[in-house]
C-alpha positions as CSV (number, residue, x, y, z in Angstrom):
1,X,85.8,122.6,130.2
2,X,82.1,123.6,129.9
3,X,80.7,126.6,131.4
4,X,77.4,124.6,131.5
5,X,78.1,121.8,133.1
6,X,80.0,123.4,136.0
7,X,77.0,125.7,136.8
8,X,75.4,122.1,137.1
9,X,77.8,121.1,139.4
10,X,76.8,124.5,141.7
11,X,72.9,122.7,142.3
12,X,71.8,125.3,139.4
13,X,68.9,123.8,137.3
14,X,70.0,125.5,133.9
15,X,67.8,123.3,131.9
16,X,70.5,121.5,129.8
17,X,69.7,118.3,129.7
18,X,72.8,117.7,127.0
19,X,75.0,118.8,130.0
20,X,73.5,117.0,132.8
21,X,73.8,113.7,130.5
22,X,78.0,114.5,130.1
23,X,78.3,115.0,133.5
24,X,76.4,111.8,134.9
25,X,78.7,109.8,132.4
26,X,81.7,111.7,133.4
27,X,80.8,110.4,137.3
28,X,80.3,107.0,135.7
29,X,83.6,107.2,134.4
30,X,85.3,108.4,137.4
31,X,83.6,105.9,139.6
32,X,84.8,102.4,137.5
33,X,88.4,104.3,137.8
34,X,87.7,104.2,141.5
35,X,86.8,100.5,141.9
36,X,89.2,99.0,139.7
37,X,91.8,100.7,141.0
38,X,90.0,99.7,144.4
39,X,90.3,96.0,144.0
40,X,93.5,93.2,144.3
41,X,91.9,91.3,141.1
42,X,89.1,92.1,138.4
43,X,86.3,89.7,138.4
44,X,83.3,88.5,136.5
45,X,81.4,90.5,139.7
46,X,83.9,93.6,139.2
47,X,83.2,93.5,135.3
48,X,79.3,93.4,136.0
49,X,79.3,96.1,138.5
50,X,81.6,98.1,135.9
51,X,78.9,97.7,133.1
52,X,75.8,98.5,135.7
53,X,77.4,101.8,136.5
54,X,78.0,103.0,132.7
55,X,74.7,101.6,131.6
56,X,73.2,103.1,134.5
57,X,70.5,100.6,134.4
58,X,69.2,100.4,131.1
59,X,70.2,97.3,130.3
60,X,70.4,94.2,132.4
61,X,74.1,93.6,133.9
62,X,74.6,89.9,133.4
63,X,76.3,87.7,131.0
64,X,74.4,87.2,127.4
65,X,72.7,83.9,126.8
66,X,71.2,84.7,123.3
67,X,73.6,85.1,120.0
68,X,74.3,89.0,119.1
69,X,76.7,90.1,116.9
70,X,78.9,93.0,115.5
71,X,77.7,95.4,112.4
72,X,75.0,94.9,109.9
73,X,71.4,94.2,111.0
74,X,71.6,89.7,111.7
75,X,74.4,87.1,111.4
76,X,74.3,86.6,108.2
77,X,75.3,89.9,107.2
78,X,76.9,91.4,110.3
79,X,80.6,92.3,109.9
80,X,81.7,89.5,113.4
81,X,79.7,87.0,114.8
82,X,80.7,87.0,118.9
83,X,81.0,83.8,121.3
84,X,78.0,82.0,121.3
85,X,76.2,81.7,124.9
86,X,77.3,78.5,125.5
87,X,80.9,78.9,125.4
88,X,80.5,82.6,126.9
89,X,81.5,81.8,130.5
90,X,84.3,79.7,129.8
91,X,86.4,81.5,127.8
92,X,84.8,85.1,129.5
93,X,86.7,83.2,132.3
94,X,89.9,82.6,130.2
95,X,90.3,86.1,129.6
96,X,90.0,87.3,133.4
97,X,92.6,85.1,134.7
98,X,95.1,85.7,131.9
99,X,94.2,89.6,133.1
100,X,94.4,88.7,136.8
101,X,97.7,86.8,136.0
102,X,99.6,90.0,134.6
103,X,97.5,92.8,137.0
104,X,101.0,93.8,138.5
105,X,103.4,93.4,135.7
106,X,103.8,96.7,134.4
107,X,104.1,96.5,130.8
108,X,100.6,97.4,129.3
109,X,100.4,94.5,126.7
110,X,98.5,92.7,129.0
111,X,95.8,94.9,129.6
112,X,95.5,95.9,125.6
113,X,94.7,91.9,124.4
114,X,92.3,91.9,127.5
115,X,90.6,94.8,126.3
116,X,90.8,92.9,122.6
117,X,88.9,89.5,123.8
118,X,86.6,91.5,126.1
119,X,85.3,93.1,123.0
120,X,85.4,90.2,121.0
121,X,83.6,87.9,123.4
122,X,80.6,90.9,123.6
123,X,79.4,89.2,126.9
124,X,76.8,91.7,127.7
125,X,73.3,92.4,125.1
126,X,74.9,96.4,125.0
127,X,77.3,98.6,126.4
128,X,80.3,95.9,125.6
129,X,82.2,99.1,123.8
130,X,81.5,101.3,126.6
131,X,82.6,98.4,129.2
132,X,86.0,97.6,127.0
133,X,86.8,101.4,126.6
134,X,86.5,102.4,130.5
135,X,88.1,99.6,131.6
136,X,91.0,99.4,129.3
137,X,91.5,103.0,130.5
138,X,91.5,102.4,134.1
139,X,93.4,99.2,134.0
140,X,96.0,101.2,132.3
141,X,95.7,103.7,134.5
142,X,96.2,101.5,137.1
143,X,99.2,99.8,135.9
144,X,101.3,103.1,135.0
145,X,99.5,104.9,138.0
146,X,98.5,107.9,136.1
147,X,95.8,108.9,138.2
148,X,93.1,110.5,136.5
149,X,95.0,112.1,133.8
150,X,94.0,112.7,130.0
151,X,92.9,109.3,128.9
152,X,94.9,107.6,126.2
153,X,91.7,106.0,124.9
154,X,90.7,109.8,123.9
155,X,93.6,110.2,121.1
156,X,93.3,106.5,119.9
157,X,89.3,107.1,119.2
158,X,89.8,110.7,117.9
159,X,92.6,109.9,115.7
160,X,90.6,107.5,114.2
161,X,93.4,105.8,113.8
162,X,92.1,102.9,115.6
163,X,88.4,101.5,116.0
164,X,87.8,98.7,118.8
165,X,85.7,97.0,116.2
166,X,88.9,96.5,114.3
167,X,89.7,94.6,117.8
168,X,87.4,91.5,116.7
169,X,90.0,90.9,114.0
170,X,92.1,87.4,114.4
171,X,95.4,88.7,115.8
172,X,98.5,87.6,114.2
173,X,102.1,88.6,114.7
174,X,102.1,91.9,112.6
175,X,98.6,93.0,113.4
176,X,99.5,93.0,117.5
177,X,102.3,94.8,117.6
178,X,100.7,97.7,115.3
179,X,97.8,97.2,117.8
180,X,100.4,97.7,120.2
181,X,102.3,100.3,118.9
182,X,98.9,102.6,118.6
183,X,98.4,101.9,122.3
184,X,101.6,102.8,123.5
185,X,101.8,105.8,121.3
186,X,98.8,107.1,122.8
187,X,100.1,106.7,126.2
188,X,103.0,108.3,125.7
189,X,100.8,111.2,123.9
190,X,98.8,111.5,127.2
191,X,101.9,111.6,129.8
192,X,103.2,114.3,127.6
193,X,100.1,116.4,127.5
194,X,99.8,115.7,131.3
195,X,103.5,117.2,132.0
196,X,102.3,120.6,129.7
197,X,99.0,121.0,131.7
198,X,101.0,119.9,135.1
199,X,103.0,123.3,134.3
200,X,100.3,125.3,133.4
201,X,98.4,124.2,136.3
202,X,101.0,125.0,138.4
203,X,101.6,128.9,136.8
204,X,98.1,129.2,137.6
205,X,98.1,128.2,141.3
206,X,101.2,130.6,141.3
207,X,99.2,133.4,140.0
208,X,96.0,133.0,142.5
209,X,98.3,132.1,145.4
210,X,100.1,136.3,144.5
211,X,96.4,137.2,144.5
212,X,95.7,136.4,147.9
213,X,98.5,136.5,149.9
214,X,97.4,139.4,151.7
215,X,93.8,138.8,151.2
216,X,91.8,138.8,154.6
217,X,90.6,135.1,154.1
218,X,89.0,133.1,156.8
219,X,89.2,129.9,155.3
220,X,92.0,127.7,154.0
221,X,93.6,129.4,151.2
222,X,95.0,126.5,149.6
223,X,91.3,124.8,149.8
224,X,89.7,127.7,148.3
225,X,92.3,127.8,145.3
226,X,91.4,124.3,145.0
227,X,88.0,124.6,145.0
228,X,88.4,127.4,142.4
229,X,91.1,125.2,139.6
230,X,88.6,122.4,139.6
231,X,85.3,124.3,140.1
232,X,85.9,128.2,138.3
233,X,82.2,128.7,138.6
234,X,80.5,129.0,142.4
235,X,77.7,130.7,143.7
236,X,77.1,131.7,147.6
237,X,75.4,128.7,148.3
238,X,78.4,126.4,147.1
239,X,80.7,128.5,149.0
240,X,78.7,128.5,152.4
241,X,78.1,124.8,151.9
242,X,81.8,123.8,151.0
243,X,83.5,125.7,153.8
244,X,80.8,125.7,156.6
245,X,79.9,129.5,156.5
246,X,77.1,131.7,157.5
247,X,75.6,133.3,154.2
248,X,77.0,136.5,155.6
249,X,80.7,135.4,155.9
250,X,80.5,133.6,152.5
251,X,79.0,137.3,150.8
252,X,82.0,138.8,152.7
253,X,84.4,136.0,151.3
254,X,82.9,136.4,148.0
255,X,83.0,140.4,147.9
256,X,86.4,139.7,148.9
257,X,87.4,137.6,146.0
258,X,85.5,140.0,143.8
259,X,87.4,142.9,144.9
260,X,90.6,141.4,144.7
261,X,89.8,140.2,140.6
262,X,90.0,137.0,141.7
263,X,86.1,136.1,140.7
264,X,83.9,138.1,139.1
265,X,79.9,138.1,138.5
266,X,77.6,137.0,136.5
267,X,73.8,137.2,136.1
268,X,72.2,133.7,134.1
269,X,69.5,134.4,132.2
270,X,68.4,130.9,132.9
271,X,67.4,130.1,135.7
272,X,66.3,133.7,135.9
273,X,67.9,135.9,138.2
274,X,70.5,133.3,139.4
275,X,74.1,134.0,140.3
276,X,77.2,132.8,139.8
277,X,80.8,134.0,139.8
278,X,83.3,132.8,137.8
279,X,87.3,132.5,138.2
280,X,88.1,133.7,134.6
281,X,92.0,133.5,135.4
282,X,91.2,129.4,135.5
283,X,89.1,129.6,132.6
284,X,91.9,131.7,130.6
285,X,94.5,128.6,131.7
286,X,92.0,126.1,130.5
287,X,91.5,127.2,127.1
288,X,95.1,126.5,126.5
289,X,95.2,123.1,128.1
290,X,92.1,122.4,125.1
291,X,94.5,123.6,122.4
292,X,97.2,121.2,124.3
293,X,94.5,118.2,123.8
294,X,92.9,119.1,120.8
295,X,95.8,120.1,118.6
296,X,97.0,116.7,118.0
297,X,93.6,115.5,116.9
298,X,92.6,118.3,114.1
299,X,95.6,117.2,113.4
300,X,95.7,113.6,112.6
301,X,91.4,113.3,112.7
């Protein structure tokens, strides 16, 4: 959880462009969640539209119809040479119907080998890693209907236990059930950290809720707690913005909150003289739910 990027999220120009990058491909990432969890099948139109919004226009989003490869600097030295163009669509094809065919079978093995021939076929010049990645995520997603929890792909990159290059491999008996195996592992890693920051998050709504109980709040109480788990850092603007108040009821909710030790100020030195107050019960919770995530990959990194 980055102090920076949530002051970005308050309209605050802090001048950190590092942080404005992660939070545009954060939105990128939540938005292919939302469509392919959005549509009955996934499509050579779904797949394009998945790779225009993580490549954020960069790079064209349609199908290859020149050779690339995988590692090393041409073909004759790169570590995989991918599909050639001319048998692109057709097997591009093959892959989206055997997908298509096993969308609401629950077992994830279907979803894993797409993700495997989707990085294999490279059908795009760039961003076919970011593409396989997001969409092996939300597909899985999807099929166990985690929501938006902690993202399996996170432990199988940062373990480096497993590379998706490694996916271009020919797959034979023993190599797809180990393929397997790190998949479902890592699944099972993010439900379980998802029941331990589940509990935490609920301690903490506990504590705010004791907080204000018999707070004179205008608005809802259960929106504002919400607002303040997912967003610790506001300003008066936000708060007169997100709950339709004067700039003289949102100082008085504000003061309120302050008073109560609910949020507490801050002066940024950049921009100078700007504002913000932050919920540092949140940020206390969140610090535990890094050592939750983190833990297992000092670990085994």
């Amino acid at each position: 959880m980055s102090r920076r990027r949530l002051v970005l999220n308050t309209c605050i120009d802090n001048g950190d462009t590092l942080s404005a990058s992660i939070n545009h491909q954060v939105e990128s990432y939540l938005k292919v969640h939302s469509l392919v969890s959005s549509v009955d099948v996934i499509t050579l139109d779904t797949l394009q539209e998945c790779h225009r919004i993580l490549v954020d226009g960069r790079v064209d989003s349609v199908i290859r119809d020149v050779q690339n490869w995988i590692g090393g600097s041409s073909p004759t030295n790169a570590r995989v040479v991918t599909t050639p163009p001319d048998m692109l669509h057709e097997r591009l094809d093959d892959a989206l119907d055997y997908l298509n065919d096993h969308l609401d079978i629950t077992s994830i093995v279907y979803d894993v080998f797409f993700a495997d021939q989707l990085i294999s076929l490279h059908p795009f010049l760039d961003g076919n890693g970011r593409v396989t990645r997001t969409l092996a995520d939300a597909l899985i997603c999807r099929k166990l209907k985690l929501g938006l929890g902690l993202s399996a792909t996170l432990v199988t990159l940062a373990t480096r236990r497993y590379k998706f290059l490694e996916a271009t491999k020919e797959i034979t008996p023993a190599t797809r059930q180990r393929l397997l195996n790190i998949w479902i592992e890592s699944v099972e890693w993010s439900n379980g950290i998802a029941r331990k920051c589940d509990g935490e998050l609920f301690e903490l709504e506990k504590t705010l809720e004791a907080k204000l109980l018999f707070a004179p709040i205008s608005v809802s109480k259960q929106d504002l707690l919400t607002l303040l788990i997912n967003q610790p850092i506001v300003t008066l603007q936000l708060i007169a913005s997100r709950f339709s108040l004067s700039q003289h009821d949102a100082t008085q909710l504000i003061d309120t909150l302050v008073q109560l030790k609910v949020l507490k100020r801050f002066l940024l030195r950049q921009p100078k003289g700007a504002v913000i107050f932050e919920c540092t019960t949140v940020f206390d919770v969140y610090k535990k739910l890094d050592a939750f995530v983190f833990e297992k990959v000092v670990l085994e990194a």
